[in-house]
C-alpha positions as CSV (number, residue, x, y, z in Angstrom):
1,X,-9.4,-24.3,-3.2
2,X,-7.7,-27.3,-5.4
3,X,-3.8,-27.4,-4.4
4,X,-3.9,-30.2,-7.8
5,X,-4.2,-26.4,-9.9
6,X,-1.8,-24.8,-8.5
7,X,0.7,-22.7,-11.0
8,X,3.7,-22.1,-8.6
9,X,6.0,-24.6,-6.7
10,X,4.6,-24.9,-3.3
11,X,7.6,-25.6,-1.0
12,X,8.6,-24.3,2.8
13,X,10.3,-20.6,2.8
14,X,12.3,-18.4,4.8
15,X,9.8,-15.2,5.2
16,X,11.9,-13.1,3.3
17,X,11.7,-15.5,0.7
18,X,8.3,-15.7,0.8
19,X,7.9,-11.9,0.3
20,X,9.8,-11.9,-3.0
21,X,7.6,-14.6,-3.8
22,X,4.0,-12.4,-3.3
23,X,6.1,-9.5,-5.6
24,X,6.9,-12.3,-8.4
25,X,3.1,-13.1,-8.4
26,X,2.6,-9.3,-8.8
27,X,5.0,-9.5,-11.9
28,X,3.2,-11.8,-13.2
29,X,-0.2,-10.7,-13.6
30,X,1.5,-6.8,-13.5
31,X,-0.9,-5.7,-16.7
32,X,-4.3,-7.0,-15.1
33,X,-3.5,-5.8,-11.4
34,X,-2.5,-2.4,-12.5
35,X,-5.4,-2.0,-15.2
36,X,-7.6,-3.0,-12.0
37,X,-5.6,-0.5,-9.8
38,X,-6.4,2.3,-12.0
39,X,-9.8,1.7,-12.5
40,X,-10.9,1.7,-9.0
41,X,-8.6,4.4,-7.6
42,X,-9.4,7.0,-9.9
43,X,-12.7,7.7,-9.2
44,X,-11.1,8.0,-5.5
45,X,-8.6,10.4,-7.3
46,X,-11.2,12.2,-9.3
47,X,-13.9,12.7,-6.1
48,X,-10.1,13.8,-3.8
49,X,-9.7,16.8,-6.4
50,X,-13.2,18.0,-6.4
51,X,-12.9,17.9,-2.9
52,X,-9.6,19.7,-2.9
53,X,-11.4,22.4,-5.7
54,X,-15.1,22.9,-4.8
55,X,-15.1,22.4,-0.9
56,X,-13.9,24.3,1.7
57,X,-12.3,20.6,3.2
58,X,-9.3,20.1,0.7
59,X,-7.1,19.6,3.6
60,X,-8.5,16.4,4.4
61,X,-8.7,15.1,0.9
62,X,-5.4,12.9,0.8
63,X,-6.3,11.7,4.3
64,X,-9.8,10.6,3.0
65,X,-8.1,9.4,-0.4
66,X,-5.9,6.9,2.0
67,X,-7.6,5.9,4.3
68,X,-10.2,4.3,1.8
69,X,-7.3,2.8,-0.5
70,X,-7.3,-1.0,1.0
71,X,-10.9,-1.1,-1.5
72,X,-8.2,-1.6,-4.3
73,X,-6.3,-4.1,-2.0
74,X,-8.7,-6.4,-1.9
75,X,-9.4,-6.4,-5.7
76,X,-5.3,-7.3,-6.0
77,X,-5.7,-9.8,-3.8
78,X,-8.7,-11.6,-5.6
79,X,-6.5,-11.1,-9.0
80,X,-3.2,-13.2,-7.2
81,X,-5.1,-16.1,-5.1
82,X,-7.4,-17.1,-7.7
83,X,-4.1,-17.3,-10.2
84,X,-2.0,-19.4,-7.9
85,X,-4.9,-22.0,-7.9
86,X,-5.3,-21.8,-12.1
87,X,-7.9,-19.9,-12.3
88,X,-7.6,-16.9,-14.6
89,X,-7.5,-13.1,-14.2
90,X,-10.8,-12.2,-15.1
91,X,-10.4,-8.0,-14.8
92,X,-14.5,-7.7,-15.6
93,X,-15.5,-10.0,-12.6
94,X,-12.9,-8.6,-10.1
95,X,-14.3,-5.1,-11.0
96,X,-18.0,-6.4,-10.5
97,X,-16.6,-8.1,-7.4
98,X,-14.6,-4.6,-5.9
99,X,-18.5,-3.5,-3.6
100,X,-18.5,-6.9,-2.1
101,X,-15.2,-7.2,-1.4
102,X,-15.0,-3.5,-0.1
103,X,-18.1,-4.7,2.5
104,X,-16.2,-8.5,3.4
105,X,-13.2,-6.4,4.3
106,X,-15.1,-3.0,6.0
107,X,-13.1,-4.1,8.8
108,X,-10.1,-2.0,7.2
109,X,-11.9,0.5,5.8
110,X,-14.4,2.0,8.5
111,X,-12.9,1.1,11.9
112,X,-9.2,1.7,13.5
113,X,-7.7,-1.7,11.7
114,X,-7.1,0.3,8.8
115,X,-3.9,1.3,10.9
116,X,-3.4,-2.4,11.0
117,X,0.7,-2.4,11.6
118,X,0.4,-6.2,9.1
119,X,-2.4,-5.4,7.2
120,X,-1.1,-7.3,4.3
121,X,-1.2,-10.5,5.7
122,X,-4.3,-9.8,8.0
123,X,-6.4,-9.0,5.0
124,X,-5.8,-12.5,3.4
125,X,-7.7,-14.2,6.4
126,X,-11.1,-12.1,6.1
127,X,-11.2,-11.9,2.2
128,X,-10.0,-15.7,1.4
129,X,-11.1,-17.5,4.5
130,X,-14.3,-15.6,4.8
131,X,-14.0,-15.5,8.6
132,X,-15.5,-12.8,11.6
133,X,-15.2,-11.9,15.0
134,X,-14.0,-15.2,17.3
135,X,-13.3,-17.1,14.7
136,X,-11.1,-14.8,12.5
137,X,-9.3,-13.5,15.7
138,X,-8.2,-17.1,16.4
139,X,-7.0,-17.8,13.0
140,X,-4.8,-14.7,13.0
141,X,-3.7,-15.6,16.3
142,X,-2.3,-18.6,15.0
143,X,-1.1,-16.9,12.0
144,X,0.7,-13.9,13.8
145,X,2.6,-16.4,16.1
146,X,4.8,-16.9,12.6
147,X,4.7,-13.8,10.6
148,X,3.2,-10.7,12.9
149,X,6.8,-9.3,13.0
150,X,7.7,-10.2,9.4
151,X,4.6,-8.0,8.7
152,X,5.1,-4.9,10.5
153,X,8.9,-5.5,9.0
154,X,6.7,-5.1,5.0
155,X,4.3,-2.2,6.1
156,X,7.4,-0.5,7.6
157,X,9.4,-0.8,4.6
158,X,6.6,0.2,2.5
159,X,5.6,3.1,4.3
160,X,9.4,4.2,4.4
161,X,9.2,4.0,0.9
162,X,6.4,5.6,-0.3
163,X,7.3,8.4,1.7
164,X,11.2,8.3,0.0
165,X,9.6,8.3,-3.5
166,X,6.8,11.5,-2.4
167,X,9.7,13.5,-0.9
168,X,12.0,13.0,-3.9
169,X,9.6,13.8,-6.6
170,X,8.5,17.1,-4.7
171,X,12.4,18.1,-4.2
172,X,13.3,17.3,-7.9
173,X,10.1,19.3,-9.2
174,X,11.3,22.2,-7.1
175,X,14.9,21.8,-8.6
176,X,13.5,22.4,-11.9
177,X,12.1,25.8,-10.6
178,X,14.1,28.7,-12.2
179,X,15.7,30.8,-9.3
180,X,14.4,34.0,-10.3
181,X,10.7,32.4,-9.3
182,X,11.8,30.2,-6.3
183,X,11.5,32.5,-3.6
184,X,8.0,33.2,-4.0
185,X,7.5,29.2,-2.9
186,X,9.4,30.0,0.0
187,X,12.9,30.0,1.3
188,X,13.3,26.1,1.2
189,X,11.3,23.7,-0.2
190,X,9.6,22.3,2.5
191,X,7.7,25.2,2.8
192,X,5.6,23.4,-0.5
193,X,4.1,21.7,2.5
194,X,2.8,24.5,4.0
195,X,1.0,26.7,1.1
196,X,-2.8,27.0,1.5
197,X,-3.4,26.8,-2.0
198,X,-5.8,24.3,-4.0
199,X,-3.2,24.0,-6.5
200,X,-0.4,22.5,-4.1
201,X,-2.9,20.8,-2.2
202,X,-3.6,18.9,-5.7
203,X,0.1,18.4,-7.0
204,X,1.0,17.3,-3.5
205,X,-2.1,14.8,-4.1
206,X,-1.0,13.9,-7.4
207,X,2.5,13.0,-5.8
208,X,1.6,10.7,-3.4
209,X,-0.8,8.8,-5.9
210,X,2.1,8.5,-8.1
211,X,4.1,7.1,-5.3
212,X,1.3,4.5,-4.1
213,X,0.8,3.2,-7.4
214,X,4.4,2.3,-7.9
215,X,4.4,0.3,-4.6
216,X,1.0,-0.8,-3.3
217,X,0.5,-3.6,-5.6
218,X,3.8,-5.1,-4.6
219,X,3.2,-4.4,-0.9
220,X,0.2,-6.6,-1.5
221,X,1.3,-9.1,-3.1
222,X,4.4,-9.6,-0.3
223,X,1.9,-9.8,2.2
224,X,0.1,-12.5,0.4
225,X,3.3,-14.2,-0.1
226,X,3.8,-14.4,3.9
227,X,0.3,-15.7,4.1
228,X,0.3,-18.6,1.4
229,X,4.0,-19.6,2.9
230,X,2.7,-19.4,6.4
231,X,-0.7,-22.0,5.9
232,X,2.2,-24.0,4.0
233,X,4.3,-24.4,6.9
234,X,1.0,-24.9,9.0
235,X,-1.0,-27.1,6.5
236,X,2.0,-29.2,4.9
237,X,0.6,-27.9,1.9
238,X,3.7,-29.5,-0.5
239,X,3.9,-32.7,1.4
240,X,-0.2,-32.9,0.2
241,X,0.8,-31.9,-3.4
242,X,3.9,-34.2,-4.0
243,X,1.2,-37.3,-2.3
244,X,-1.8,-36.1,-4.8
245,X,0.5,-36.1,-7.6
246,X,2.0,-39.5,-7.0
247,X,-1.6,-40.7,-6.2
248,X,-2.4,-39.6,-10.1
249,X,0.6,-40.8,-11.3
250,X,0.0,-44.1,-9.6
251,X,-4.0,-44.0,-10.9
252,X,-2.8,-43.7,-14.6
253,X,-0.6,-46.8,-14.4
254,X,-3.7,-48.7,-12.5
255,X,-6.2,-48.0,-15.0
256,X,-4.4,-48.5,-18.2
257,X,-3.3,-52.6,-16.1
258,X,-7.2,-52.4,-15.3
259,X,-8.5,-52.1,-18.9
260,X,-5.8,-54.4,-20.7
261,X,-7.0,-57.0,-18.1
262,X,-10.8,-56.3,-19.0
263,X,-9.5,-57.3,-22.5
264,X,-7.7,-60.3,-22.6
265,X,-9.3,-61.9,-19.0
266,X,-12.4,-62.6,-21.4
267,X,-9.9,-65.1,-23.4
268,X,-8.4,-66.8,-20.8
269,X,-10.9,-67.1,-18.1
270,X,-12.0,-71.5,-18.3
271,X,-16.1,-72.2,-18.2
272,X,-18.5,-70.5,-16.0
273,X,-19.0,-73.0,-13.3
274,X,-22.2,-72.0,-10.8
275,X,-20.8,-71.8,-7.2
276,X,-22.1,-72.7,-3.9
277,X,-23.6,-71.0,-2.5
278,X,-22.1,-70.1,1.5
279,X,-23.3,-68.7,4.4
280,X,-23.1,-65.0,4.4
281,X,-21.7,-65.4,8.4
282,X,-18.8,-67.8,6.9
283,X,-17.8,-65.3,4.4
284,X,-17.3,-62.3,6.5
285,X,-15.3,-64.6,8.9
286,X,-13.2,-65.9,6.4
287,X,-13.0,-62.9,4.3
288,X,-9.1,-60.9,4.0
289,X,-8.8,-58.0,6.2
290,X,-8.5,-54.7,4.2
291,X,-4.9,-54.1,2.8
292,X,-4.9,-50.6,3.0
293,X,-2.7,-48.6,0.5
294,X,-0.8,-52.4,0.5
295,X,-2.8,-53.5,-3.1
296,X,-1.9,-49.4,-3.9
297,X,1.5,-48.8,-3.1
298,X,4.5,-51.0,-2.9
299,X,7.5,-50.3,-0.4
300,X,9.5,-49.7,-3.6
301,X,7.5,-46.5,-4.2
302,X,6.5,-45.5,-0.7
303,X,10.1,-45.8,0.9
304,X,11.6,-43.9,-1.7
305,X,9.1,-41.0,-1.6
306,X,9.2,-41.1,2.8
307,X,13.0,-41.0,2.5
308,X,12.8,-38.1,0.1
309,X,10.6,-36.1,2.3
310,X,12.5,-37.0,5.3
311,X,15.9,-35.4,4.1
312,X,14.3,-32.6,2.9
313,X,15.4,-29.3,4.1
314,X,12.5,-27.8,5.4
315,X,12.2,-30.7,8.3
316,X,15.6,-30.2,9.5
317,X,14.9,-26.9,10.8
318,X,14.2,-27.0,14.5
319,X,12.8,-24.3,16.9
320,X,13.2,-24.1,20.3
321,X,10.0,-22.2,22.1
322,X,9.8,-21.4,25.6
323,X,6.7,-20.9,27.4
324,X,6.2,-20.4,31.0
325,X,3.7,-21.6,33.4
326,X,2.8,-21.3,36.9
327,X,2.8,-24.3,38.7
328,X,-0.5,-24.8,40.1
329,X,-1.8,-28.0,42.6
330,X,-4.2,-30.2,41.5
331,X,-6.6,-27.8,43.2
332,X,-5.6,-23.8,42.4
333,X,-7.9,-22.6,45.2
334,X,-6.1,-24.3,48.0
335,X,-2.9,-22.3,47.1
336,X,-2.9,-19.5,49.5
337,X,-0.9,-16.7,50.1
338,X,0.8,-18.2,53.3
339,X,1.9,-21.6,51.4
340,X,3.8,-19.0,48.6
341,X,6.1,-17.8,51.1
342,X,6.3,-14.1,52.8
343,X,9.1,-13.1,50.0
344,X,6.7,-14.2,47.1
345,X,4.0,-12.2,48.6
346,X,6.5,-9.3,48.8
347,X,7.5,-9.4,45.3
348,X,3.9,-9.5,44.4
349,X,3.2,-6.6,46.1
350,X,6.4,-4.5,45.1
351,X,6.0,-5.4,41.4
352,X,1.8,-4.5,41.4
353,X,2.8,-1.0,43.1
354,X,6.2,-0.8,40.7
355,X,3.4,-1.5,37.7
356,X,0.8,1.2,39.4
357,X,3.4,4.0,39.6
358,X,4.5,3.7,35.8
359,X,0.6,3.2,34.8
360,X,0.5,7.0,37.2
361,X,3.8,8.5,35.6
362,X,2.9,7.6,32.1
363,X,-0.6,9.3,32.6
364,X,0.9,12.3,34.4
365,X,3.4,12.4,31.1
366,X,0.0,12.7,28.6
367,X,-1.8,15.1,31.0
368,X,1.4,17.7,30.8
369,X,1.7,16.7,27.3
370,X,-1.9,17.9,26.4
371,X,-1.2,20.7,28.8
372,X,2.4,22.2,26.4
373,X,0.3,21.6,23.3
374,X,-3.0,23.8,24.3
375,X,-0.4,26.8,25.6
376,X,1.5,26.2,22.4
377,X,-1.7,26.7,20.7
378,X,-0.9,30.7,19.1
379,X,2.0,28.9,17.2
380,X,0.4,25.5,15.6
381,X,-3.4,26.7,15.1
382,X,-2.3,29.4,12.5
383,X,-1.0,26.6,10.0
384,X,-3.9,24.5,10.2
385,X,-6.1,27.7,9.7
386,X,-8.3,27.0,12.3
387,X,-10.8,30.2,13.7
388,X,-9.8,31.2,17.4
389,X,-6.0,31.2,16.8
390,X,-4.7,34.8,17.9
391,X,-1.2,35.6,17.3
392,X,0.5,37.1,20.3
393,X,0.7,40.5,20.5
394,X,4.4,41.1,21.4
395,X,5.7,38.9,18.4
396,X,8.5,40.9,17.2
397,X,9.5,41.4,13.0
398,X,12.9,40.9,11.5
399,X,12.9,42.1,8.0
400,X,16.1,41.9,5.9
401,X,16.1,45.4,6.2
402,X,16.3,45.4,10.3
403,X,13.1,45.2,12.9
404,X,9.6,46.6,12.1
405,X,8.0,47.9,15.1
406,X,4.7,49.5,15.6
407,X,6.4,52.9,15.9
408,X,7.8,53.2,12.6
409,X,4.6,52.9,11.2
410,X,1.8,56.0,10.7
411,X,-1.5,55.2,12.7
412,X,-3.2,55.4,9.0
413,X,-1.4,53.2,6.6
414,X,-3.6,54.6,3.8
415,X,-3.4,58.4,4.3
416,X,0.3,58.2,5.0
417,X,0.8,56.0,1.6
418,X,-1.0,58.7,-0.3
419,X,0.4,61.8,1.3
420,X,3.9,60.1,0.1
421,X,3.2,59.6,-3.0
422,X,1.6,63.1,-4.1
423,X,4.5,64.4,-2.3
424,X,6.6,62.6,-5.3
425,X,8.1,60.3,-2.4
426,X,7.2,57.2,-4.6
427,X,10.0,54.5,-2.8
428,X,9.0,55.5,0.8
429,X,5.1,55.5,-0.1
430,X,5.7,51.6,-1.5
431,X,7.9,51.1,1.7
432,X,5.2,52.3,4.3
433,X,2.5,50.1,1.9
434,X,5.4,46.8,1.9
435,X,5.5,47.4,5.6
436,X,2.3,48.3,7.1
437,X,1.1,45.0,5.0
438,X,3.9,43.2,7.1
439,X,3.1,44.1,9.9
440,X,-0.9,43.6,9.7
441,X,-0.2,40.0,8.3
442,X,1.8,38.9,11.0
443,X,0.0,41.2,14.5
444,X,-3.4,40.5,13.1
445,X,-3.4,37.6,11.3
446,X,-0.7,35.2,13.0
447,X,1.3,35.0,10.2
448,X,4.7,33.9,11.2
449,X,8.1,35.2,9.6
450,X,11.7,33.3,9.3
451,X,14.3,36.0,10.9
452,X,15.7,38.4,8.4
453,X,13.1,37.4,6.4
454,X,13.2,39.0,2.6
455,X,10.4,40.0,0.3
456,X,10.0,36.6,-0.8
457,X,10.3,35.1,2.0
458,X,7.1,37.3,3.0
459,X,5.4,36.5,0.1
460,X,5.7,32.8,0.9
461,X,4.7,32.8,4.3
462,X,1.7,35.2,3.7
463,X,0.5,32.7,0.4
464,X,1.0,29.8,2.8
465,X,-0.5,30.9,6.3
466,X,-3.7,33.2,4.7
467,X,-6.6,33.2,2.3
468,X,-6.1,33.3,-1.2
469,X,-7.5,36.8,-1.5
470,X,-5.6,38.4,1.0
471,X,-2.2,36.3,-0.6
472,X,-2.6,37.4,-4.1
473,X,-3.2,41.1,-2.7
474,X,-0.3,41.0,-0.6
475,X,1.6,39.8,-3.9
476,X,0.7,42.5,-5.7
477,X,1.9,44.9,-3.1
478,X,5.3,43.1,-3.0
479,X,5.5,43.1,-6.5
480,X,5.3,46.8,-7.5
481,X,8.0,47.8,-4.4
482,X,10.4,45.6,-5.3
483,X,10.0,47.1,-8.8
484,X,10.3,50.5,-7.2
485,X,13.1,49.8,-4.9
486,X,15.5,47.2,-6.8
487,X,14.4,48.3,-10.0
488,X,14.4,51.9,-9.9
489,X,10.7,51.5,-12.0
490,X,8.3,53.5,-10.5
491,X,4.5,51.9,-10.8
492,X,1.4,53.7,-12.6
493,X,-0.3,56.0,-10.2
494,X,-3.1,54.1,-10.9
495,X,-2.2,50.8,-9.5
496,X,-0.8,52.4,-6.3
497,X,-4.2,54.1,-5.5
498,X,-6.1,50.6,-6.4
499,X,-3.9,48.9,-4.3
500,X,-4.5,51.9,-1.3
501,X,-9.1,51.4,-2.1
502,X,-8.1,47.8,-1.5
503,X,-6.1,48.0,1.5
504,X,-8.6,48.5,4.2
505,X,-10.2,45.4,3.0
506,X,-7.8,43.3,3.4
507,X,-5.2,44.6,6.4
508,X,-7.7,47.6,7.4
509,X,-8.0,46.1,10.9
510,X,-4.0,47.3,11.9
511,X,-5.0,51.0,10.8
């Protein structure tokens, strides 16, 4: 690190300030942070929608996706420290650079710190200080003192945002939806969230990749601007510039005096006379003490520059910290419990059992907590689609059309839908199929219903909470009865019998 190369002014900020200044950083070097942003998270992108496609795990894919996403953080960072000290943004060596800086910051990427509350300024210390375990915590101990809460302040802000920008693309994509197709997604559109399809699962993925790559760079590079402003609060990092500068100033003026003299000394110097010699001893008596910076600087350039930095702003601002200390003898283990007093002793001992009842409350609180959330478990296992989770048997159906109860159904779906329709009773065949579908989906398959829910509504809730299969089936069924009983089109024969092989498969278990 050379602060002599460094491309930005380097001055005492107010952390805010200091934020904006990371984000300028990231405008500055936009094109070679976001060419290196795209190239290492879309393999992550690509591998997240195989996942989502060919595996039976595409829940987890956008939790896998993000939780890996601080490998492109670190290759940002590289990019924006090495051009605040000159150096340029080589793209080529930051993408050769992106395993060993994956492994230097593993920390974040295979252990709970990736839930880090100020990642963004904690990443700095292990990738640019190279520093572990003791060491490392100490550094950001000192670091946090300044700009823990400023952190937190960027990651909450960030997070707030990404999940502003994800929310607001889904709802305008489902405002361009036609109505006449809308309520097959559902009745609102935060049922979107819900579907158990691979396509949604990758559009919803999509989303949030579109909204992370807006703002991650530039939550980054905020970060980073906390960091550098911090160590130059901490360091006096401007005070060493401004010096080193008038130190090269200074040397410039000295050398070009030093080489005039080299010329004309030669012209005026008299004979060369040969010297006594003296006694080493004398001459180290005799000889000038050293002048220190006296030969170097003169008060006219040093007072000038020590009453500059002297009124600057930075060093008027005070802070008054408060830390308190027990007062201990000169030897702690004479203190004894009778030499406190009885009330201290009482206030010790009501404030250790006040802090044991809240430790006993608070664990009482989790136990009943866990205890509501496994009886619960019929009503949050069916959306995760989880095996074990049994719907209870007493649910009761509101249709649009009024409630659907077992006895308003036949005891064989099939043979009732085919006597119907023989019969030439085509709209209550397609109504005892609609139904008896209903009612399998939701008794025997813990589908849950909106009240007064309509066809759609159905058709949403079955696509969301069931395989695909049994979904596009259930479709299908919905499909040709509100044709039949809305449209007054009566379906082929044909598809009503396919539809009455199929059924067994698919919602035989309510026959």
């Amino acid at each position: 690190m050379n602060l002599e190369n460094v491309t930005v002014e380097l001055r005492p900020r107010s952390e805010w300030e200091a934020t904006d200044f990371g984000a300028r950083m990231i405008r500055r070097d936009a094109r070679a942070i976001y060419l290196v942003w795209f190239a290492v998270t879309l393999p992550f992108l690509a591998l997240a929608l195989l996942l989502i496609f060919f595996t039976p795990y595409g829940a987890w894919a956008m939790l896998l996706y993000w939780w890996f996403e601080p490998v492109a953080d670190g290759a940002i960072l590289r990019i924006i420290s090495r051009r605040l000290f000159g150096e340029d943004a080589d793209i080529a060596a930051t993408l050769k650079a992106v395993p060993r800086l994956a492994w230097l910051n593993r920390i974040f990427l295979l252990t709970p710190y990736r839930l880090h509350f100020a990642r963004s300024v904690a990443m700095p210390v292990t990738q640019l200080e190279g520093l572990k375990g003791s060491a490392r915590r100490a550094r950001s101990k000192v670091l946090n003192m300044k700009i823990f809460n400023y952190g937190i302040g960027i990651t909450a802000a960030y997070e707030h945002l990404v999940l502003a920008l994800y929310f607001g693309i889904m709802l305008i994509g489902y405002a361009f939806i036609p109505d006449a197709y809308r309520h097959t997604l559902g009745d609102t559109w935060l049922e979107l969230f819900w579907m158990e399809s691979n396509v949604a699962a990758a559009i919803g993925l999509l989303t949030f990749y579109l909204a992370q790559t807006a703002l991650q760079p530039w939550f980054v590079g905020a970060g980073f601007g906390l960091y550098i402003n911090c160590r130059t609060q901490l360091e006096a990092w401007d005070i060493e510039v401004a010096f080193r500068r008038m130190v090269q100033r200074r040397a410039g003026a000295t050398a070009a005096i030093a080489v005039l003299a080299l010329l004309v000394m030669p012209l005026l110097s008299p004979p060369v006379a040969i010297a006594q010699e003296t006694d080493p001893d004398v001459a180290e008596e005799t000889a000038e003490p050293d002048p220190g910076f006296a030969g170097f600087w003169s008060d006219d350039v040093v007072v000038p520059a020590l009453e500059s930095v002297n009124a600057s702003e930075a060093l008027q601002t005070t802070q008054r910290v408060e830390d308190w200390q027990r007062i201990r003898t000169d030897d702690p283990e004479e203190e004894t419990s009778k030499d406190r007093g009885w009330s201290r002793n009482m206030l010790d001992a009501f404030f250790e059992l006040f802090s044991r009842a809240i430790e006993f409350a608070l664990w009482i609180g989790v136990a009943i907590l866990l205890l509501i959330v496994f009886l619960m478990r019929d009503r949050w296992l069916p959306y995760l689609g989880l095996p074990g989770a049994t719907a209870p048997s007493q649910r009761r159906i509101f249709l649009a059309g009024g409630e659907l109860t077992a006895e308003q159904l036949p005891d064989d779906i099939v043979a009732a839908v085919r006597s119907a329709w023989r019969a030439g009773r085509k709209r209550e065949a397609l109504s005892i199929l609609y139904r008896g579908s209903v009612f399998a989906a939701v008794r025997e398959y813990g589908v849950r219903l909106p009240r007064s829910a309509t066809e759609g509504a159905c058709v949403g809730a079955v696509t969301a909470q069931t395989d695909t299969s049994r979904a596009e089936f259930f479709r299908r069924v919905v499909h040709l009865w509100v044709r039949c009983a809305y449209g007054n089109q009566d379906p082929a024969e044909d598809a009503v019998l396919l539809l009455c092989d199929e059924w067994p498969r698919h919602f035989g278990a309510s026959q």
